[in-house]
N, C-alpha and C positions, 0 to 999 in steps of 0.2 A: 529419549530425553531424560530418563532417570527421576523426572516427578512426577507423581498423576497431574496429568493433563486436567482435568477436569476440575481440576481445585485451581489451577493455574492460569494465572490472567498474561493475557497476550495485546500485546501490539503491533495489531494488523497495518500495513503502508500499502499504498500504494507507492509504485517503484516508479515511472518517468514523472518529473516534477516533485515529488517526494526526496528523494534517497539521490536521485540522479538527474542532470537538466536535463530537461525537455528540450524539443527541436522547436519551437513554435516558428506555425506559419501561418499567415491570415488568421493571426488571433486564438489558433487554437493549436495544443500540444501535440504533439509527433513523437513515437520511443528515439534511440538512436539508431540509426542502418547497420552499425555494428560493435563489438567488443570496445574496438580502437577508440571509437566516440564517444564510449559512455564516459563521464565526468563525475564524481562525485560531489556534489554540493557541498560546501564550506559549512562545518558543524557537524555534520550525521555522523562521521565516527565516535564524537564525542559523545550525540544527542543516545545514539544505540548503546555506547558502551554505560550509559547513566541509567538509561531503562531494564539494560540485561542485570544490571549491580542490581538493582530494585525488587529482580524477581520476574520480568516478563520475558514470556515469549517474544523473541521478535520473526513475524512474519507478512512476506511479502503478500500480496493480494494484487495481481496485474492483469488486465484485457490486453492479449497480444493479437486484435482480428487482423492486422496485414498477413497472417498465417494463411485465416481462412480467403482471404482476398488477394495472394497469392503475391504481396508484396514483398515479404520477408518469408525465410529458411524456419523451422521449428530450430534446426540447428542454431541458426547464429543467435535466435531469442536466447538456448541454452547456453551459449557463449558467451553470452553479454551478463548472465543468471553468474555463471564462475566467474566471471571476472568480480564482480561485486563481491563474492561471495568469498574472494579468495582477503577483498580489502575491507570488508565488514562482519560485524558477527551478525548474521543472518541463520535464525535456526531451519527456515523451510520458505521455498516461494513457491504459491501455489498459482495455475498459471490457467486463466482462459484462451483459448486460441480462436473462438470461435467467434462470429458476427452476429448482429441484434437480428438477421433473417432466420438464425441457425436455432433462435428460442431455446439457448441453453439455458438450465438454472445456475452454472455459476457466471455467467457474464453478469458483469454488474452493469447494473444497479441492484440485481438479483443477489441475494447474501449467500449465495453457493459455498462461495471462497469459502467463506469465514466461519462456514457451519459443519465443511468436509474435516473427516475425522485424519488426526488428534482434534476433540473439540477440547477448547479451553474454557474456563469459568468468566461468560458472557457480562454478565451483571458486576468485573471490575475489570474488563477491555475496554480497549480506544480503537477505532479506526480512523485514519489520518490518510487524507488526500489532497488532492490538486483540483479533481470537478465533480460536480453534483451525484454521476454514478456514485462514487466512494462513500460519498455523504449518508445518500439513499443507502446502500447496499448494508452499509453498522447501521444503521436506522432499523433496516428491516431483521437482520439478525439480532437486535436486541441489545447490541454493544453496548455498555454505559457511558460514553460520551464519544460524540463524533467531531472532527478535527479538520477544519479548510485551510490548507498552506495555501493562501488564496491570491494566484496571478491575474485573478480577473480577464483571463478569459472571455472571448467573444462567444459567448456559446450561454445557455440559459440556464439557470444556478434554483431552480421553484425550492430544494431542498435547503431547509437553512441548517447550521452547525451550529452544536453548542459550543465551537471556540470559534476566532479567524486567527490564523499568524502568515508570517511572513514566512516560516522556515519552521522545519521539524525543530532544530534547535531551540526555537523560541515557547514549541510546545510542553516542551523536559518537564519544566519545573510545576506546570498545574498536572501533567500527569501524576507527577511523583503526590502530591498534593491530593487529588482531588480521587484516582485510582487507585489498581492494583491492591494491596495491602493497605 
């Protein structure tokens, strides 16, 4: 990356509902089943190229368990990874594969993601999600502020966020503001 990391504030995403639609069914979020599907959401190229100008890391932070439950390829997760990758500036996705039975530390809600090396300077990062893991998981790493693009989801939210928006885009400007530098 060419700066010390550790001086360097990043902004952790999560990637379906974040960055890219979600598949939602019965109330709650699904990745997409492939490359083909994924969408970018209106604003993120703009919202990422405003945060990279600023000075952050931008990095992904995703639970991909249909890996471990045998419903999706690691492949096509990494397919889906380049496609984004090839229409954003994305410096790293860090990727859990695993299920809540599998007691990994990086499955979030657990801050595995966010704390595996390159570590960035904690105390002026964001993590910005769609459900409550995300929230939890910059909570428990220490993030300085946590971020709910919030679709309200059928699903139970106990963690609350220091922000709610509609869209990563709507996030830009209290990050610029309120983080980072």
């Amino acid at each position: 990356m060419g700066v010390d990391t550790l001086t360097r504030p990043a902004v952790f995403l999560d990637r379906d509902g974040v960055i890219n639609r979600a598949i939602v069914r019965d109330g709650r979020p699904h990745p997409p089943d492939s490359a083909a599907d994924v969408e970018i959401l209106p604003g993120v190229a703009d919202a990422l190229a405003r945060l990279k100008a600023a000075g952050f890391a931008v990095i992904v932070t995703t639970n991909q368990p249909d890996v471990a439950r045998g419903r999706q390829r690691r492949e096509e997760v990494e397919a889906i990874h380049a496609r984004i990758a090839a229409q954003l500036p994305i410096d790293e996705f860090r990727v859990c594969y695993h299920d809540d039975a599998d007691d990994c530390p990086c499955r979030k809600p657990r801050p595995g993601l966010l704390l595996q090396p390159p570590a960035f300077d904690l105390s002026r990062s964001v993590m910005i999600g769609d459900r409550w893991r995300d929230i939890e998981a910059g909570r428990r790493a220490g993030v300085r502020a946590t971020i709910l693009v919030d679709y309200r989801y059928n699903e139970p939210g106990a963690t609350e966020p220091d922000l709610r928006v509609s869209s990563l885009a709507e996030a830009v400007p209290w990050i610029l503001e309120h983080a980072g530098a």
